[in-house]
C-alpha distance (Angstrom), angle and dihedral (degrees) to the residues before:
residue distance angle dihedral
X1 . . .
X2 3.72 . .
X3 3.18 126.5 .
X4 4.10 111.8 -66.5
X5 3.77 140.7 135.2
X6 3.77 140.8 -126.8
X7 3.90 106.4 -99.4
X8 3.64 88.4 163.7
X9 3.68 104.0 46.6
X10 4.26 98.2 34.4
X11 3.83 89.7 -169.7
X12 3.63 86.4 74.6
X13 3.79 137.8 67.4
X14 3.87 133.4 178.2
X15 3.33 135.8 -165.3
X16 4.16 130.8 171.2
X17 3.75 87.5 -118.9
X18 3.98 96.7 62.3
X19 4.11 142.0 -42.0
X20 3.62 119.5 -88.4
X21 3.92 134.1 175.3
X22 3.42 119.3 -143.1
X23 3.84 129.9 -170.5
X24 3.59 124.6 -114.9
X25 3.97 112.8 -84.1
X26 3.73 122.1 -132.5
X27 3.80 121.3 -103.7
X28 3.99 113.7 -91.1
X29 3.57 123.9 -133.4
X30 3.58 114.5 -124.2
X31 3.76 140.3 -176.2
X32 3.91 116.7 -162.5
X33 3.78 110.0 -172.5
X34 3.61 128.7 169.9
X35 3.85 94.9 -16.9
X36 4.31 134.6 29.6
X37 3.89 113.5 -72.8
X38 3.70 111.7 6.6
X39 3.69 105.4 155.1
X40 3.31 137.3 -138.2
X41 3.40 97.7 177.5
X42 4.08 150.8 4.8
X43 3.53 130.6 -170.0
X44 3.63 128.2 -156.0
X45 3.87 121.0 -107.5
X46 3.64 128.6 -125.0
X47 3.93 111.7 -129.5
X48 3.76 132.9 -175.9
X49 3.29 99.1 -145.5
X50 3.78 148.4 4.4
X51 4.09 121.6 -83.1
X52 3.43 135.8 -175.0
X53 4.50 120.9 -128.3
X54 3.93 96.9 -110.4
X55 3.20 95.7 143.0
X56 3.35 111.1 11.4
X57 3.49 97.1 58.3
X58 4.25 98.0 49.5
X59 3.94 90.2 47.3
X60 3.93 98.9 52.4
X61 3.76 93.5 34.0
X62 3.48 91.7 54.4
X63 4.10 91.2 40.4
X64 3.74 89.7 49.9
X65 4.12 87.3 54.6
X66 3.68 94.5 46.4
X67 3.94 91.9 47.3
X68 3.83 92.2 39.0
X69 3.57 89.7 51.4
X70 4.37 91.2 57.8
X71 3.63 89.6 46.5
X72 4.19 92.0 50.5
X73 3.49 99.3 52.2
X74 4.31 118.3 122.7
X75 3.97 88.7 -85.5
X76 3.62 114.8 152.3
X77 3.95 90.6 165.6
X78 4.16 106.8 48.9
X79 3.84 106.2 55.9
X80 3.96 122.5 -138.7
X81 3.41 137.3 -169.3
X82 3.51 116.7 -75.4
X83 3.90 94.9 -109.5
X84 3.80 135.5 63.8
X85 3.39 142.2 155.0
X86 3.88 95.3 -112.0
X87 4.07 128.8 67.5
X88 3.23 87.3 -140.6
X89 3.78 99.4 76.1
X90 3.67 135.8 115.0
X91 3.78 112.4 -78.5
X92 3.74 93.5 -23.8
X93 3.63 91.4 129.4
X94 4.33 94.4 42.5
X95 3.49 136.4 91.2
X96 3.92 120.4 -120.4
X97 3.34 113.8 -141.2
X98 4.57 92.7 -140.5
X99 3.13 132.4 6.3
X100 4.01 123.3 -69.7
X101 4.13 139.3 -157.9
X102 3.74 107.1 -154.4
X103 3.82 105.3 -178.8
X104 4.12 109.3 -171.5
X105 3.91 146.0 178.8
X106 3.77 134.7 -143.4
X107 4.08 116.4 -170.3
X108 3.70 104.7 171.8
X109 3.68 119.6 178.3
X110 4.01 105.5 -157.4
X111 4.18 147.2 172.5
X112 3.69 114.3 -136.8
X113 3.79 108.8 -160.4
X114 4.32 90.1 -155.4
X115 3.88 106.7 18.7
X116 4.23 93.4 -176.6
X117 3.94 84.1 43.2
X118 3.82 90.4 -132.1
X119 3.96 116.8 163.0
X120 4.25 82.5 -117.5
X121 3.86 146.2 20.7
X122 3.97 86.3 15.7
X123 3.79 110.9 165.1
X124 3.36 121.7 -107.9
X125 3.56 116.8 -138.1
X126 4.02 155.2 154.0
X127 3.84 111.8 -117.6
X128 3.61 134.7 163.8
X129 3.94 124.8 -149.0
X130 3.69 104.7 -171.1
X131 3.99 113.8 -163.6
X132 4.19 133.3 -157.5
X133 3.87 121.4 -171.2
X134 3.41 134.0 167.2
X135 3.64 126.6 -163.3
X136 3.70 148.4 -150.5
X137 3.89 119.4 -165.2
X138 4.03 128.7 165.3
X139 3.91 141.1 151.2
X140 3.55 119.6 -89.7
X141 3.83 101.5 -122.2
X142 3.56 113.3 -74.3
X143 4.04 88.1 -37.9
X144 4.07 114.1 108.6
X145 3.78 85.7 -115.5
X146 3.81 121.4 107.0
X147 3.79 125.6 -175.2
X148 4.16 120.8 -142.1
X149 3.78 113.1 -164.0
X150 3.73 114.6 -165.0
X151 4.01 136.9 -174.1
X152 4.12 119.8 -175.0
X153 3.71 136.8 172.5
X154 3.85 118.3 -162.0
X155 3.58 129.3 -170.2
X156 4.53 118.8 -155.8
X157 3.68 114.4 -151.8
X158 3.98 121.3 -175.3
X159 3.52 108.0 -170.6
X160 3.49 101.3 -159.5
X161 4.64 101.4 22.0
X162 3.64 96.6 46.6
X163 3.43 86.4 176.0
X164 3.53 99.5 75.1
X165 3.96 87.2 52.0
X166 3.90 104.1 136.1
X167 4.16 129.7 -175.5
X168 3.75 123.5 -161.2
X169 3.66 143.7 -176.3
X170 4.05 124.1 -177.0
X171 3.60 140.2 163.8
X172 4.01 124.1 -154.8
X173 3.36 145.4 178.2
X174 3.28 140.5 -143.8
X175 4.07 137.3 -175.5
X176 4.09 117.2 178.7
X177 3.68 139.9 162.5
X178 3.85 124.3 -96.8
X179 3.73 132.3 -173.0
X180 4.03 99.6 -143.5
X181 3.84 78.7 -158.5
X182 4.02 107.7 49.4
X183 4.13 115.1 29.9
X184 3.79 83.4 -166.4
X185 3.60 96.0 65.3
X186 3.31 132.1 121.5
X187 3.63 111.7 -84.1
X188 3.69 127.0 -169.8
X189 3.63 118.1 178.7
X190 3.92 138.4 173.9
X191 3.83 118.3 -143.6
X192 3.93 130.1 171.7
X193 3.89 120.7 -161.0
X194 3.76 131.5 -165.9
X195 3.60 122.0 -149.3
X196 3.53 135.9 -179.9
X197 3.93 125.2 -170.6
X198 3.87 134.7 -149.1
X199 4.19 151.7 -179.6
X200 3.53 113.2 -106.2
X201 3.90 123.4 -47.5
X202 4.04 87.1 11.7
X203 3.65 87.7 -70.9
X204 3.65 104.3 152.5
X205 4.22 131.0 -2.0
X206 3.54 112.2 -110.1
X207 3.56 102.4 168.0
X208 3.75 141.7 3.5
X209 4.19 123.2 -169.5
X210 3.71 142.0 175.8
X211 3.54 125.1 -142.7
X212 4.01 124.2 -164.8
X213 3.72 112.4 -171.7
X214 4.26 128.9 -157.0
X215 3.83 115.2 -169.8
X216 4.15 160.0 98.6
X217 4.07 133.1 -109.0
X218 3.91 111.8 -154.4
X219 3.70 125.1 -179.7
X220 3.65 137.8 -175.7
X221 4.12 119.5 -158.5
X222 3.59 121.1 -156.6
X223 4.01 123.0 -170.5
X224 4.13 111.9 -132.4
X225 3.85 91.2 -69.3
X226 3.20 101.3 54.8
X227 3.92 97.5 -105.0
X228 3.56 124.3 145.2
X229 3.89 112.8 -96.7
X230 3.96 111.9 -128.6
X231 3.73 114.2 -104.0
X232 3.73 112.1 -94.3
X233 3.97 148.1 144.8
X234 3.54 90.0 -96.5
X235 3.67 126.5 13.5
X236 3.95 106.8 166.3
X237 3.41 100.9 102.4
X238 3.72 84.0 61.3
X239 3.06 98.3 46.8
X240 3.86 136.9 104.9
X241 4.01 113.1 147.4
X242 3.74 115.8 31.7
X243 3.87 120.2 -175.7
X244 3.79 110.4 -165.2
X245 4.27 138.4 171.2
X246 3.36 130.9 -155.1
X247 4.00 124.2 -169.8
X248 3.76 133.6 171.6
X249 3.52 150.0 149.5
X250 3.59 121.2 -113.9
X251 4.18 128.1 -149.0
X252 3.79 108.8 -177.9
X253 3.37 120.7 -174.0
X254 3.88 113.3 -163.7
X255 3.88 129.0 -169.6
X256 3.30 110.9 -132.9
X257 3.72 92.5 32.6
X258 3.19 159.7 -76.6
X259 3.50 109.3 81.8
X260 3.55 120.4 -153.4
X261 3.87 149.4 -137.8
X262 3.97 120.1 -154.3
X263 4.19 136.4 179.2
X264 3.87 108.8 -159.2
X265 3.52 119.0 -164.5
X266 3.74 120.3 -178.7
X267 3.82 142.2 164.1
X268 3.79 129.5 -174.1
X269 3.49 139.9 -175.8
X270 3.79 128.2 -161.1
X271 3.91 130.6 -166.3
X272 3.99 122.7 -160.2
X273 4.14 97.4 -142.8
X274 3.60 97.8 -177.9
X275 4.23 129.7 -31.9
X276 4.15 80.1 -85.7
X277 3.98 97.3 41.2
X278 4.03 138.8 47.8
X279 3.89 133.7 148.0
X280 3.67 132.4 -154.1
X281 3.70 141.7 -160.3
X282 3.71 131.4 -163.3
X283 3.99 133.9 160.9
X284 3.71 122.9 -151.8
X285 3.47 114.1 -146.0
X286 3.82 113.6 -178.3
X287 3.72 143.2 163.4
X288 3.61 129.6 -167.3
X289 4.03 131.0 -167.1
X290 3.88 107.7 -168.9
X291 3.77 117.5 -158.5
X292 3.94 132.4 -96.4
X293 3.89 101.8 -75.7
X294 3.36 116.3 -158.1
X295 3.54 104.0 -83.6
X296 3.93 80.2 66.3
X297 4.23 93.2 -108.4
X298 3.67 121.8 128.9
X299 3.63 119.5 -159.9
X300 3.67 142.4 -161.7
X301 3.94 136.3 -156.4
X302 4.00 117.5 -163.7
X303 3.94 111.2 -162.8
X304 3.83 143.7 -168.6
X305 3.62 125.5 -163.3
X306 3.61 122.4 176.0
X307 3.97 113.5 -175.8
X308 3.55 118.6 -170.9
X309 4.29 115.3 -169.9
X310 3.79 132.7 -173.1
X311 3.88 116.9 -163.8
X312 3.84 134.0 -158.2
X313 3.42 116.1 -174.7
X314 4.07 109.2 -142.1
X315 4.27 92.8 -124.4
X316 3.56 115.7 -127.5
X317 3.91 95.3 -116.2
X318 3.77 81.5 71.9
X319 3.61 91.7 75.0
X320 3.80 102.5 35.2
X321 3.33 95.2 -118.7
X322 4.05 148.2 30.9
X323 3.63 88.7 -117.4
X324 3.60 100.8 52.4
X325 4.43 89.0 50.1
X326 3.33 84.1 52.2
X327 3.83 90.0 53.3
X328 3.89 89.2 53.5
X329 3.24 93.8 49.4
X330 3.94 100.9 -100.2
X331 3.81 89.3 -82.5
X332 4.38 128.7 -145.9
X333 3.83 127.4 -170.1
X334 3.50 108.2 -139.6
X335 3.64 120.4 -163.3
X336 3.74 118.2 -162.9
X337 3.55 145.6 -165.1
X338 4.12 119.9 -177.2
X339 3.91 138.8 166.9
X340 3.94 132.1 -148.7
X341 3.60 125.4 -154.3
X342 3.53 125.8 -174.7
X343 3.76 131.7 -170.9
X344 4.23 112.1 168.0
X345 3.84 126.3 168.8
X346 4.02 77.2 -140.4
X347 3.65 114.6 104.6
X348 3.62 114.3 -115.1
X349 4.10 94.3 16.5
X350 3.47 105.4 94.2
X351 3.94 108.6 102.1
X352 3.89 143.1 121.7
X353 3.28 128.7 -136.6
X354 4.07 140.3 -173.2
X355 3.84 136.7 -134.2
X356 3.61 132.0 -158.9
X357 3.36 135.3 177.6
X358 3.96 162.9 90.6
X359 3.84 126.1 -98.0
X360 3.54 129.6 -163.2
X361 3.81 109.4 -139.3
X362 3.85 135.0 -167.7
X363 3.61 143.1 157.9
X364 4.01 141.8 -173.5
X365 3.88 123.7 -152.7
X366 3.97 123.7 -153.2
């Protein structure tokens, strides 16, 4: 079987790469205000023994992807936090002049061709993973650095293999480089990111990790004819084909083990359609080397992801008036197609998997 764990039984925990038992976690304390899974607080689990990701590290790196890539589509209406894993985001190469709250909510409603991501007999399934974030970002000073705090609580439902049902809460941060005169700069950025992992209804702790990223964001905008927009502070409104890359270098540190190295390489395109309408594309490229486990074997899984996304943006008129869209949270249907291939030198890891779906997204600045 591929590599899976317990949500029904939370004493137990297995991976492709061995078995492990793992004793029962204590209950977190959490606070969720204004939007799913902010956290007040996180205790450490208690586990027997070591354990690799498996698992746990495909499913919410390919999550993250799929909910990054809603959140970066060309949407000048619906805010988003102020960090993504795709250059071609909203503002996430452009200085804000104070500092800003942006408080946002994902509900995606998806099929999952191989829920336990297993390379056969995987279950096919509808699920849902509804996420809530809310975000601090501000200028560093006078420097062309700006900081983006972020916390988020996220909550995995499998229809039809409850027992890959997952809930998880995380807070990251991130600082990167902006030119306050050219959004299409090149914009290298460090972030670190906290995440802890849980059974169903954060029942029990299962895992906890710590990721440090290294890397750079670079668009390009084009106007509908494919000429270079001028350099400028802010060039969306220009704007109708944007061509971006992203690249860093991942340390995870996971608890139980094994830790992880990763090299993400990702480019994206978006396309404005109309003021209503836009599409995006990006590919996810990753590799990751996990460390010697204690049988003395190192692994590594090599990834794809392509994620394709169609907006609508829910006009105004909808609502009567500007004020009551921006009481809904100036809401987007996002429809979304994505594929997963895996390639592992672990036995039993190697798999693919598709998504499906339609999310509703919205947002709220302060």
């Amino acid at each position: 079987m591929g590599g899976r764990f317990c949500a029904k039984q939370p004493a137990c925990l297995e991976t492709t790469r061995n078995v492990y038992t793992v004793r029962p976690a204590t209950r977190p304390a959490f606070l969720l205000a204004a939007v799913v899974g902010l956290i007040a607080a996180g205790p450490t689990s208690v586990f027997a023994q070591q354990v690799g990701g498996g698992f746990l590290d495909t499913q919410s790196d390919t999550l993250d992807a799929i909910h990054d890539a809603a959140l970066a589509t060309p949407n000048a209406t619906t805010p988003v936090p102020l960090s993504n894993l795709y250059a071609t985001a909203p503002g996430l190469e452009q200085q804000i002049r104070t500092s800003q709250w942006r408080v946002g909510l994902l509900a995606p409603l998806m099929y999952n061709s191989n829920a336990e991501e297993i390379p056969v007999g995987g279950t096919p399934t509808g699920m849902t993973s509804p996420v809530g974030n809310i975000s601090w970002a501000a200028p560093l000073g006078n420097l062309p650095l700006r900081v983006t705090v972020n916390a988020n609580g996220e909550m995995d439902r499998y229809f039809k293999a409850p027992s890959v049902d997952l809930d998880k809460a995380g807070v990251s941060g991130r600082l990167q480089y902006v030119d306050p005169t050219n959004d299409q700069a090149l914009s290298p950025y460090f972030a670190f990111g906290a995440r802890w992992d849980y059974t169903s209804t954060f029942a029990d702790q299962i895992s906890a990790r710590q990721d440090y990223n290294f890397g750079f964001n670079k668009r390009f905008n084009f106007d509908g004819n494919l000429r270079p927009v001028p350099i400028a502070p802010d060039t969306s409104s220009a704007t109708v084909w944007s061509f971006g890359l992203t690249t860093f270098y991942q340390r995870r540190m996971r608890e139980p083990q094994l830790s992880s190295s990763a090299l993400f390489v990702i480019p994206s395109v978006s396309y404005a359609i109309s003021k209503d309408w836009n599409a995006s594309l990006a590919v996810e490229f990753l590799w990751r080397w996990y460390d010697v486990d204690s049988f003395g074997f190192s692994g590594r899984d090599d990834e794809i992801l392509p994620i394709g996304t169609l907006e609508y943006i829910i006009p105004t008129s909808v609502f009567g008036s500007d004020k009551t869209a921006m009481l809904f949270g100036r809401p987007a249907l996002d429809f979304q197609l994505s594929y997963l291939k895996v390639a592992s030198t672990f036995p039993g890891v190697t798999f693919y998997q598709w998504n499906a779906g339609a999310t509703l997204k919205m947002g709220w600045q302060f």
